[in-house]
C-alpha positions as CSV (number, residue, x, y, z in Angstrom):
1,X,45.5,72.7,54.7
2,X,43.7,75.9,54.7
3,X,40.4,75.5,56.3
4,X,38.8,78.1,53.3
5,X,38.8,75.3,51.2
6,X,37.9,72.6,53.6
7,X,34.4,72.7,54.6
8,X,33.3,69.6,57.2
9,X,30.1,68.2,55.7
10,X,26.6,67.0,57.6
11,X,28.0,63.3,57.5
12,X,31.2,64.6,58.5
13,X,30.2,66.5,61.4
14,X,27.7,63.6,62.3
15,X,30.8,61.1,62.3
16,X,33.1,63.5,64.5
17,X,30.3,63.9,66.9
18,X,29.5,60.2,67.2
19,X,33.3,59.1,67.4
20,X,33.4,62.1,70.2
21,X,30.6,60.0,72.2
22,X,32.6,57.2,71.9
23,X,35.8,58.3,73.0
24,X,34.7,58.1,76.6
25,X,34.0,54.3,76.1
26,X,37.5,53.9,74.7
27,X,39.3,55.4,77.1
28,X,40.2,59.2,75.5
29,X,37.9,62.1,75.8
30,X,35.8,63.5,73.5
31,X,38.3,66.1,72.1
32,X,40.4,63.4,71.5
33,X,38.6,61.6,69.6
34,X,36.6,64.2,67.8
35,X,40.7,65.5,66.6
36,X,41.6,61.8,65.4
37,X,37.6,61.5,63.5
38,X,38.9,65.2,61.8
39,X,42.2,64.1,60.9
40,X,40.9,60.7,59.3
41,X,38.3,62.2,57.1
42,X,40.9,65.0,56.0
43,X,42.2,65.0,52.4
44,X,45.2,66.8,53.8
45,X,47.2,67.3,57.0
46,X,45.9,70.0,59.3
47,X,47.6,72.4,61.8
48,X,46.2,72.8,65.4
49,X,44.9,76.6,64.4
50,X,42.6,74.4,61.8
51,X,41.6,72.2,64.0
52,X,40.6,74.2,66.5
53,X,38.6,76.7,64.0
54,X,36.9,73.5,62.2
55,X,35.8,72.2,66.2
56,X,34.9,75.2,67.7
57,X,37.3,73.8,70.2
58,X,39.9,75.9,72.7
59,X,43.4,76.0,71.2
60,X,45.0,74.4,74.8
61,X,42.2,71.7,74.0
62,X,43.1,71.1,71.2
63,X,46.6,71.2,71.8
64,X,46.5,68.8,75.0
65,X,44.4,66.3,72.9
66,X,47.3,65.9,69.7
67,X,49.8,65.4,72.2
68,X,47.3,62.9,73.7
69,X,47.2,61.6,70.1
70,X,51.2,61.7,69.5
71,X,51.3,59.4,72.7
72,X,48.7,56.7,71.8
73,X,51.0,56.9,68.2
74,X,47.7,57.8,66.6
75,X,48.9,60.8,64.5
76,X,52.3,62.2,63.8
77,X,53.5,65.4,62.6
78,X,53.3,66.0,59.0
79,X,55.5,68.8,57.4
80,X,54.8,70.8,54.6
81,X,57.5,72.7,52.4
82,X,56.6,76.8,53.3
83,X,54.9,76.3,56.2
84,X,56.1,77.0,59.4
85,X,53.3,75.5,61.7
86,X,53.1,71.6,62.7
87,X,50.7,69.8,60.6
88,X,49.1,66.5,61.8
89,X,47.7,63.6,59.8
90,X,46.4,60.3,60.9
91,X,47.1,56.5,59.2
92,X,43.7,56.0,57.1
93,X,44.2,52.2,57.4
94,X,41.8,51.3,59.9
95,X,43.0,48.5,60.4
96,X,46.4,50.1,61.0
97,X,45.0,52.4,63.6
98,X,43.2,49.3,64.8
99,X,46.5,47.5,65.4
100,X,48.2,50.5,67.3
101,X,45.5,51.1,69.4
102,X,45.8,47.4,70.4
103,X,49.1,47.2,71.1
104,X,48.8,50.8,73.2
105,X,46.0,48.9,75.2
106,X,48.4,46.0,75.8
107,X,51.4,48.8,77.5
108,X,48.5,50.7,79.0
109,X,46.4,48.1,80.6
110,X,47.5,44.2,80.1
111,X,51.0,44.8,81.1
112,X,50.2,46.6,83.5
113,X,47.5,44.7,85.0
114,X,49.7,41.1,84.5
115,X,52.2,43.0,86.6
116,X,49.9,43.9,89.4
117,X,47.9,40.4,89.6
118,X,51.3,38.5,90.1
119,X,52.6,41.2,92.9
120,X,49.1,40.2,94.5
121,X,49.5,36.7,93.9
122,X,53.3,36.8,95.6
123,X,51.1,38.7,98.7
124,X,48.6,35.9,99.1
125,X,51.4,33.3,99.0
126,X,52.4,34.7,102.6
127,X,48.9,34.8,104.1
128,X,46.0,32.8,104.5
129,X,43.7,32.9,102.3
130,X,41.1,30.5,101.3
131,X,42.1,28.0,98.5
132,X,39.5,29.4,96.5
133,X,40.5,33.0,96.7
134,X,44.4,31.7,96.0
135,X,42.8,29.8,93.0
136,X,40.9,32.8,91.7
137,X,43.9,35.0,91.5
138,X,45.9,32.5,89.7
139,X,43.5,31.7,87.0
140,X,43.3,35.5,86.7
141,X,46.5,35.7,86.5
142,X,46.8,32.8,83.8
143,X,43.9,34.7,81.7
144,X,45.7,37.8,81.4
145,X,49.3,36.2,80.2
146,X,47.0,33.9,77.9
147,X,45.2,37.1,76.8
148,X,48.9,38.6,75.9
149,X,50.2,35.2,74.2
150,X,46.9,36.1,72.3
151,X,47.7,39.6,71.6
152,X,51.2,39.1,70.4
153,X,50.0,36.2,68.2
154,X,47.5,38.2,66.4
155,X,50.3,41.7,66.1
156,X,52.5,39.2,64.2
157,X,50.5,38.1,61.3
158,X,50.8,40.0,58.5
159,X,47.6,42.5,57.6
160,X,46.4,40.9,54.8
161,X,46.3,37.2,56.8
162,X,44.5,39.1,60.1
163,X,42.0,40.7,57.3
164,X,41.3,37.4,55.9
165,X,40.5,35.7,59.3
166,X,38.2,38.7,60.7
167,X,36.0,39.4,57.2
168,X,35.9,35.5,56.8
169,X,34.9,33.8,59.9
170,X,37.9,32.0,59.6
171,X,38.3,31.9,63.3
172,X,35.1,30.6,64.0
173,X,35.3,28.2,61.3
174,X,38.5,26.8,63.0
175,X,37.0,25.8,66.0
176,X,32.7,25.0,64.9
177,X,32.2,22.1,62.4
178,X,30.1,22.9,59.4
């Protein structure tokens, strides 16, 4: 895209800064997620020399935060016939982006996490420990493979079915009467 033509507007620029002050809550700095806010309001694919003049951000910034991006699976490279430089666009599904940064969550923390809590729980087996300190780790332990049985559940329906039971309340409605 040649950033002539692409000019970022107020509400633009006021969405990039606010999805940069939230990047920090997310996990990802705010480069990071000012690059992923650029790429999902652009028409077009953009190189990192775009990027970086559209920002006002430093090119190894910007560079460190797309292969940030390429390993959450949050953009990919784009190319465009005549043009040497990588481009990089971003799914506009949010829903889509939703569902990968889920399931990047689940490798980066979950698993993780359900790996550590049972190592801990082998640990305690071989000491003393208070039956309600053994109990605490274990129900721990049983939220965080529920929380997974949960996760894969919900990465297996189709979009259009995990749409239907988020805009509808159809989750609440499953377990409340009426």
């Amino acid at each position: 895209m040649d950033t002539e033509n692409f000019k970022i507007t107020p509400s633009m620029e006021a969405y990039i800064l606010h999805w940069g002050e939230m990047g920090p809550q997310w996990g990802v700095n705010r480069t990071v997620a000012q690059i992923h806010a650029l790429l999902y309001l652009a028409d077009e694919a953009l190189d990192a020399d775009s990027i970086t003049k559209l920002l006002g951000i430093a090119r190894s910034n910007v560079s460190n935060s797309l292969k940030e991006l390429k390993d959450w699976r949050l953009i990919k490279s784009a190319p465009i016939l005549g043009r040497r430089k990588e481009h990089f666009t971003t799914d506009k599904d949010p829903w889509k982006v939703f569902q990968i940064v889920l399931e990047e969550r689940r490798k980066r923390e979950l698993d993780p996490t359900i790996s550590a809590v049972k190592d801990f729980i082998e640990m305690a087996d071989e000491e003393e420990l208070p039956e309600n300190t053994r109990k605490a780790m274990k129900e721990l332990s049983q939220l965080m493979e529920d929380l997974a049985i949960l996760h894969d559940s919900f990465s297996k329906l189709p979009l259009p079915i995990l749409k239907k039971l988020v805009k509808g309340g159809s989750l609440l409605k499953l377990f409340t009467k009426s």
